[in-house]
N, C-alpha and C positions, 0 to 999 in steps of 0.2 A: 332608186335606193340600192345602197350592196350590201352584198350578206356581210354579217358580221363576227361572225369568227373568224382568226387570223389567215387558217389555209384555204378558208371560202371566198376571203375576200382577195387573196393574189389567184386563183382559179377563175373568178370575177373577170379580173381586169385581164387576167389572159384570155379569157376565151373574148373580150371586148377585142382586144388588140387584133390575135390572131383570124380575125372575121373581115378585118382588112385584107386578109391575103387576097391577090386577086386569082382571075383563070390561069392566067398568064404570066412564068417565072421572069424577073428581070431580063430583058434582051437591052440588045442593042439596033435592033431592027423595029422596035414600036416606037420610035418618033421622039421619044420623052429626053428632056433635057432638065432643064433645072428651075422650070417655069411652074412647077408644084409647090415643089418645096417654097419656092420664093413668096406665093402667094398665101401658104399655110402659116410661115412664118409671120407674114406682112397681116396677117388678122389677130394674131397675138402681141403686137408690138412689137417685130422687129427680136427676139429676144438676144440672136448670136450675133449682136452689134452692143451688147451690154458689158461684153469682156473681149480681151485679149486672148487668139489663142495660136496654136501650134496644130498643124496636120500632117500625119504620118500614115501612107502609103508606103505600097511595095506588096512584092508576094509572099515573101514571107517573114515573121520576125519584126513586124509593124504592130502587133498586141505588146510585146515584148518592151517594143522598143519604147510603146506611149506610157507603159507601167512605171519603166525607169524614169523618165522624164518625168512624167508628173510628182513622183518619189523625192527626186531632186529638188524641183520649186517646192513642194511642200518643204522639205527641210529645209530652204531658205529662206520660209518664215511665208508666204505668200499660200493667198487660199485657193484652192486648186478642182477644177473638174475636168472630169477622166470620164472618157466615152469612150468604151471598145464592143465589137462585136466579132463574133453570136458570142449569145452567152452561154455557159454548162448547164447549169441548173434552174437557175431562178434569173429573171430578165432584172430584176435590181443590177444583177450583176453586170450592166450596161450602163451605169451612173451612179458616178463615182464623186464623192466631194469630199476632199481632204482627206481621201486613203479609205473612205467607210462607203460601202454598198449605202443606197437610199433605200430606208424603209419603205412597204409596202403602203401605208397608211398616207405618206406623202407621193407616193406614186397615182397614187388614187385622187389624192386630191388634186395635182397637176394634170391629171387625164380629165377630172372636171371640168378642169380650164380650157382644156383643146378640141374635146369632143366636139364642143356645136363648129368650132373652126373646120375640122376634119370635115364634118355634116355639110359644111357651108362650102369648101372646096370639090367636095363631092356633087352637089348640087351644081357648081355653074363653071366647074373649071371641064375644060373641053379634052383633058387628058383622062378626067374621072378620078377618081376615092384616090386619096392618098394612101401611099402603099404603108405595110408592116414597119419595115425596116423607115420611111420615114415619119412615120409617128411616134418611131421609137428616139430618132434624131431629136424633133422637134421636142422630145420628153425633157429632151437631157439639157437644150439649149434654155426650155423655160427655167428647169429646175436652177440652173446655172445661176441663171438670172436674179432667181427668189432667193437665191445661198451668197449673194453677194460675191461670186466668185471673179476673182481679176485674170487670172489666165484659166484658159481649157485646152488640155490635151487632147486631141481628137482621132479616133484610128477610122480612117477610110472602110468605109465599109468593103467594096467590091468595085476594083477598076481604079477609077479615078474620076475623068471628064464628067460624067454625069451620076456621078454618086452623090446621093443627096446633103454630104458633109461637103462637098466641093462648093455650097455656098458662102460657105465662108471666108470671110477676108480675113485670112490666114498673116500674121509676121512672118514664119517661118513653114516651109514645107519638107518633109523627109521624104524621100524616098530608100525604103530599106536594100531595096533586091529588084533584080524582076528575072522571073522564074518560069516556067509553065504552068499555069493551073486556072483553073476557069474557062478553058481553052473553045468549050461551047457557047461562051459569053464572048468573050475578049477576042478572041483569035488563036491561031493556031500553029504562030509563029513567036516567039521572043521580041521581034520586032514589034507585031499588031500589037502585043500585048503593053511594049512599053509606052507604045504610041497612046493609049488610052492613060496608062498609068501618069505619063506626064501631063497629064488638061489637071492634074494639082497647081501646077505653076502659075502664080500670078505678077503683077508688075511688081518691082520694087523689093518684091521680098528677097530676104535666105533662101538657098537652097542647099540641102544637107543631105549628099547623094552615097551609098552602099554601093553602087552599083558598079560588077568588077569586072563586065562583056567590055570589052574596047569600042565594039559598034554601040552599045548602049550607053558608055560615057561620052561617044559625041553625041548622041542622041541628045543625051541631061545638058549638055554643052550648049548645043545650038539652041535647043527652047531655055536654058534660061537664060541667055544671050538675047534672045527673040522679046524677050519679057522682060528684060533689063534687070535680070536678079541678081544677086551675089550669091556666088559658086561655091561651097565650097565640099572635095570630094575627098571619099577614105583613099591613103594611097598616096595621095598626094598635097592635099591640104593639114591632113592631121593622119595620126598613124596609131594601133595599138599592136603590142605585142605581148604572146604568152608570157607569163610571170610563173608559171607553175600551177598544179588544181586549184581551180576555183579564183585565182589572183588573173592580174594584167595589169600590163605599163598603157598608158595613155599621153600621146605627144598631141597637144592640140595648139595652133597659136595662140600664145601669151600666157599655155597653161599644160604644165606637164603635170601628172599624179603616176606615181611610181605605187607598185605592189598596192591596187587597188582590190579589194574582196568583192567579189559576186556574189550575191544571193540566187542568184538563177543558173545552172549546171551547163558547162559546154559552151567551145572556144567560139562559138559562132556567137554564145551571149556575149561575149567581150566585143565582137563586133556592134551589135544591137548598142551595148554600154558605149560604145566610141559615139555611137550616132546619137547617140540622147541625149549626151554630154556636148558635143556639137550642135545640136541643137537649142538646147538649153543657155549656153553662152552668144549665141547668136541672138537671141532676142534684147530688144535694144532696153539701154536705161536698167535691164535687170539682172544687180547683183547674186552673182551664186557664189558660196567660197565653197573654198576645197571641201571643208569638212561636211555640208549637205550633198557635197557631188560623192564623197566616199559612203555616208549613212543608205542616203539613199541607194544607189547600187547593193550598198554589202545588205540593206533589208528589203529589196525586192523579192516578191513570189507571187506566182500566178499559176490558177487553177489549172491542173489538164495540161500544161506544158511540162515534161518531164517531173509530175510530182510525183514522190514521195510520201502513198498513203500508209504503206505496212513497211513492216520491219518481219525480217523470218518468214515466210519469206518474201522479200523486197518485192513489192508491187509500186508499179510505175505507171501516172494516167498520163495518158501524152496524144494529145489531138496531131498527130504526125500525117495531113492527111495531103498532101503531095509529095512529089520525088524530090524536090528539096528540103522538105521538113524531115522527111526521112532519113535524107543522109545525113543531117541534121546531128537527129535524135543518137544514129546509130554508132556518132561519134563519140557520145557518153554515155553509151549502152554497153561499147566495146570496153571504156575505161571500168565500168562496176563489174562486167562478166570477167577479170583477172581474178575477182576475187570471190566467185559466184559458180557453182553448180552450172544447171542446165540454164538455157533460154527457153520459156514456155512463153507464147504469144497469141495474145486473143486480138484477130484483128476483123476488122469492119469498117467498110467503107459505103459513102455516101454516092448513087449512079451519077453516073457522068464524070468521076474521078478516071484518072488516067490509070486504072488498075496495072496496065500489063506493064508500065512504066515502076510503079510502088512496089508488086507483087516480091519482085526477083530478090531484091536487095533485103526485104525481109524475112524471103526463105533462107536464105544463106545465112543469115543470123540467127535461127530460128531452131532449137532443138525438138521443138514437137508447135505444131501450131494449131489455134482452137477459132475457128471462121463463124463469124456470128453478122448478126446485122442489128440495127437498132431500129425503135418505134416508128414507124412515120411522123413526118413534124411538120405536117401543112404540105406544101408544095416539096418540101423534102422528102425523098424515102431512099432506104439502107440499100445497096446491090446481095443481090441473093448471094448467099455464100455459099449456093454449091455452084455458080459462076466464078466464084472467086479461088474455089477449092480447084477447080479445073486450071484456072491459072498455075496456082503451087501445081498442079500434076506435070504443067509441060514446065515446067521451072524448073523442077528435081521431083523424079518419079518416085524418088525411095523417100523423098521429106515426109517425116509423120506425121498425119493431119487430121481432124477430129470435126463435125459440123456441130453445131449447138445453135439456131436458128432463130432461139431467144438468148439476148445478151446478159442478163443474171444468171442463165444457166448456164452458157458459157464461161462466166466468170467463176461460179462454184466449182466447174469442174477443170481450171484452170489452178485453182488452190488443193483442190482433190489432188492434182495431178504433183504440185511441187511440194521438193523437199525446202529446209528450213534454209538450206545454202542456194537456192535457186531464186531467180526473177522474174517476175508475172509482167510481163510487160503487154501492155492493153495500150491499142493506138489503134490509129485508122482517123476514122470522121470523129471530130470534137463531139457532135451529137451523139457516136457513140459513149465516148469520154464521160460524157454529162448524165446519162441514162446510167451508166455504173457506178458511178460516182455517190450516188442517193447510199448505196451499201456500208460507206465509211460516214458520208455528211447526210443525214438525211435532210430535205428539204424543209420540214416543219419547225427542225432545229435551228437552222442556219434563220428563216422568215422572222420567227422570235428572239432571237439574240439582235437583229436591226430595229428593233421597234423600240422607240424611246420608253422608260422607265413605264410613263403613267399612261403607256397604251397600250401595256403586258397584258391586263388580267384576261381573261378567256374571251370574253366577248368583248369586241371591240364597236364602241361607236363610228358609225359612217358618216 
């Protein structure tokens, strides 16, 4: 049985889930391919053969990219499920149908459904327990399934080749970018990295590529050449250009949208927007018109990616946690700081990030900065920030720098710190993001606004 008050019962099923974590963080050196997933699926029925869907990989800007795309088919009237990962706050926020987090209450009862599967893979599969991150997959595909959902937007979790979203027989595959980052997993070149990112590619399908290395476009060439897919790349198959803040022209074949609005800040989202929109037309037999491809882009937002929780002063949560997310971010950090005071910067990063790569470009934007680390999260833990603090020192000796060790306190004394014209910009590891975040959304609030009408009152039946 599970407890039955609201925030007893999502603490329940997280600590059910996260008990999957194993010893051992995702590698690529233990053996594991795709033969878990397949089996844990294949005791539920199969369930990611019940819709159509879309997967989107890349390193960075593939949360982004799955948000607007699924945005899109919803407004073109089609019922839609959204899987992205990690989550900030609450793991609802990894299943998605028709633009609404899944309540906790049917989260619960779909983990019902999986658990003895889980138990049963665990028992005789010679790989052992299915992991976190794939029970979390297998959540989303059931769920799919019981929502009647006809397409699912999917975001790769990590890599590609053997990411447990890789079983899907995907129409369309995106790739946004490929970047640096995960470089203790993946490789330690742009190459290795995109070599794994490309095992997305399957026969027959779309391929809807971001990618702007010349050696990485033959790359995306030859494998989906190799796999008999249809190409098609930004740059050269379709194109978008600035239109002014927050707008963009999009030229795609058979379909241009002039002075398009973004809901999501920074020119690199107009790229993200090119690929969605790309993607979303590419999938066969289904109509989009203009006016769902304009709704959806102009009402896109997503947690922790440059949002906007305060006003006076502007506090920005921005999971900016590699060297391209960062240059990313600092493109639309430079555009608000024309009209802003100082830059105050609470940053925190998760180990095994490429610190001395991030550090630099944020100290130089940075008018005083506050080094924190976030909670442990299973096999997750924060890098020390007096590690981090020594970076800013050989960065720029005179930058002004502050430790705060726990991330609430550092965020208090980041608002201590700024005036009413100033910007609290907070970035690093999304898990940081997510952990600060509870200040403006608290999680108890967010859990109860998901739960259908007549499964509000305090105590909830299991």
């Amino acid at each position: 049985m599970t407890p039955t008050t609201l925030l007893s019962q999502y603490l329940w099923l997280e600590k059910e889930l996260t008990a999957l974590y194993g010893a051992v963080k995702y590698s690529s050196h233990i053996g594991l391919k795709l033969e878990r997933i397949e089996q844990l699926l294949g005791l539920i029925g199969d369930p990611h053969l019940a819709f159509r869907s879309l997967h989107i990989g890349g390193t960075s800007g593939k949360g982004s990219t799955a948000v607007m795309a699924a945005n899109i088919l919803e407004g073109a009237g089609y019922r839609v499920g959204l899987h992205t990962s990690p989550h900030l706050q609450i793991m609802n926020e990894r299943h998605r149908i028709n633009g609404r987090y899944v309540a906790t209450s049917q989260l619960i009862e779909a983990w019902q459904t999986l658990k003895p599967a889980v138990e049963e893979v665990t028992r005789t599969s010679p790989f052992g327990s299915p992991s976190y991150f794939e029970a979390q997959v297998a959540l989303s595909f059931l769920l799919f399934r019981q929502a009647g959902v006809e397409i699912a937007v999917v975001e790769v979790g990590l890599g590609g080749s053997i990411d447990a979203t890789n079983i899907l027989p995907a129409e369309v595959a995106v790739l946004t970018n490929v970047g640096l980052d995960h470089t203790d997993i993946l490789g330690t070149t742009v190459e290795e990295i995109a070599r794994d990112k490309l095992g997305i590619f399957k026969k027959n399908q779309r391929v809807v590529s971001g990618c702007w290395q010349p050696e990485i476009q033959a790359m995306v060439r030859q494998r989906a050449q190799m796999k008999g897919a249809r190409l098609w790349q930004i740059g050269v198959d379709f194109r978008v250009e600035a239109a002014g803040p927050g707008r963009c022209h999009l030229y795609l074949p058979g379909r241009n949208l002039r002075e398009v609005k973004l809901g999501l800040e920074g020119f690199f989202q107009a790229q993200n927007a090119a690929l969605a929109v790309a993607a979303v037309l590419s999938l066969r037999e289904t109509p989009v018109p203009d006016e769902a491809i304009r709704a959806g882009l102009a009402g896109t937002h997503f947690a922790g990616r440059v949002e906007r929780v305060q006003e006076r002063p502007l506090v920005l949560l921005d999971g900016a946690h590699n060297p391209d997310k960062v240059r990313a971010s600092l493109s639309v950090l430079e555009d608000a700081a024309h009209k802003a005071g100082r830059i105050i910067t609470v940053l925190g990063l998760k180990q095994g990030k490429d610190a001395a790569e991030i550090v630099p470009p944020v100290v130089q934007h940075s008018d005083l900065l506050i080094l924190t680390a976030f909670a442990d999260k299973g096999l997750w833990k924060g890098m020390d920030p007096y590690q981090i603090a020594q970076l800013v020192t050989d960065s720029d000796p005179t930058r002004p720098l502050l430790v705060r060790p726990q991330a609430a306190e550092a965020v208090a004394e980041a608002l201590r710190q700024a005036g009413p014209n100033d910007i609290v910009w907070i970035t690093g590891s999304l898990y940081l993001v997510g952990e600060v975040r509870e200040r403006w959304f608290p999680t108890a609030d967010l859990l109860a606004a998901l739960e259908p009408k007549a499964a509000r009152p305090q105590e909830l039946t299991s």
